[in-house]
C-alpha positions as CSV (number, residue, x, y, z in Angstrom):
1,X,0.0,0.0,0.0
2,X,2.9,2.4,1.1
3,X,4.5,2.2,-2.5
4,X,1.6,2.4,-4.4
5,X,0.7,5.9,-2.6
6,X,4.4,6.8,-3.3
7,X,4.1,6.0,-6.9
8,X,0.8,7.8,-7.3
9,X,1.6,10.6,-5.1
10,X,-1.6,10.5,-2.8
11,X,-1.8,10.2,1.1
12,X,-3.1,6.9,2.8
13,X,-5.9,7.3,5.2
14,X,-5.9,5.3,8.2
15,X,-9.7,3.8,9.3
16,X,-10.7,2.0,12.6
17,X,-14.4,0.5,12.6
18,X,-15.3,-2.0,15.0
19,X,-19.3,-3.0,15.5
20,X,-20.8,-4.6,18.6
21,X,-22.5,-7.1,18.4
22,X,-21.5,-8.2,15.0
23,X,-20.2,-11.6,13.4
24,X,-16.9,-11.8,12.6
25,X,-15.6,-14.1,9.7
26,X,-12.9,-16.7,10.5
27,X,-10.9,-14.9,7.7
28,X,-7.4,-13.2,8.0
29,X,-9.0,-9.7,7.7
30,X,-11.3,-10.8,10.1
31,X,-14.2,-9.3,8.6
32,X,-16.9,-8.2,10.5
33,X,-21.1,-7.7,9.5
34,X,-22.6,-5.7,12.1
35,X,-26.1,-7.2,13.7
36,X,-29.0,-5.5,13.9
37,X,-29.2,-2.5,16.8
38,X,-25.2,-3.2,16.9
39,X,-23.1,0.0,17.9
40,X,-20.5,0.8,14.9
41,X,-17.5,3.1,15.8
42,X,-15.4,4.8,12.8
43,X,-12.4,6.7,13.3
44,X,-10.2,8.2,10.6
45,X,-6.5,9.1,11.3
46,X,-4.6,12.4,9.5
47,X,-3.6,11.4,6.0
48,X,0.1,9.7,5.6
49,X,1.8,11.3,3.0
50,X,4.9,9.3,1.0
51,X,6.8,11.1,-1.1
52,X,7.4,10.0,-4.9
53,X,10.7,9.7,-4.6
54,X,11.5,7.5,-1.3
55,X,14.2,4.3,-1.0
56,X,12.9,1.3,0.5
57,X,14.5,2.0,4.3
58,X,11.7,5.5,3.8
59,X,8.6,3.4,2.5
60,X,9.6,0.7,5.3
61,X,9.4,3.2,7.9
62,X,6.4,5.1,6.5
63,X,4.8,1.4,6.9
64,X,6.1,1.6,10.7
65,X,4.3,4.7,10.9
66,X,1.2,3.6,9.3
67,X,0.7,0.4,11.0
68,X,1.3,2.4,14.5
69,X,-1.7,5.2,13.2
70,X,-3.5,1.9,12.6
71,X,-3.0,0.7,16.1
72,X,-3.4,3.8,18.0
73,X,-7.0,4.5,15.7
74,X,-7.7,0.8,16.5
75,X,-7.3,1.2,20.4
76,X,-9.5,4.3,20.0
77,X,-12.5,2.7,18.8
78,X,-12.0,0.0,21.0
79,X,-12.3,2.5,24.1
80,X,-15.2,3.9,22.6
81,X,-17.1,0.9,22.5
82,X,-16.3,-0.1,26.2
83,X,-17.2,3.7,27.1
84,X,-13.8,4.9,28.6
């Protein structure tokens, strides 16, 4: 993902959603259908921007970066839902 927003020169957007109750497929992405009356949290993180031109040790740390927006947004809507 981090190299194809450097080649096209446009930022990646970091999401969070989680949905309680919902089911959750079995699947590596763990994809989740929200029941009905469920409580759905979105958040969205500021926009990563990559540069064009970066070497691989800048698009791996821009993925370092991206995957710790990820985790911070993810913890986020996970406190939301519990209603710290």
């Amino acid at each position: 993902m981090v190299a194809v927003a450097a080649a096209c020169g446009v930022p990646i957007y970091p999401v969070a959603l989680q949905a309680r109750p919902a089911w959750r497929a079995g699947s590596w992405d763990k994809t989740q259908i929200p029941l009905p009356f469920a409580r759905v949290i979105c958040c969205y993180g500021e926009p990563l921007h990559v540069p064009k031109k970066t070497d691989e040790a800048a698009r791996e740390e821009a993925l370092r970066e991206l995957e710790r927006r990820l985790n911070a947004l993810a913890e986020r809507v996970e406190s939301q839902l519990r209603g710290s």
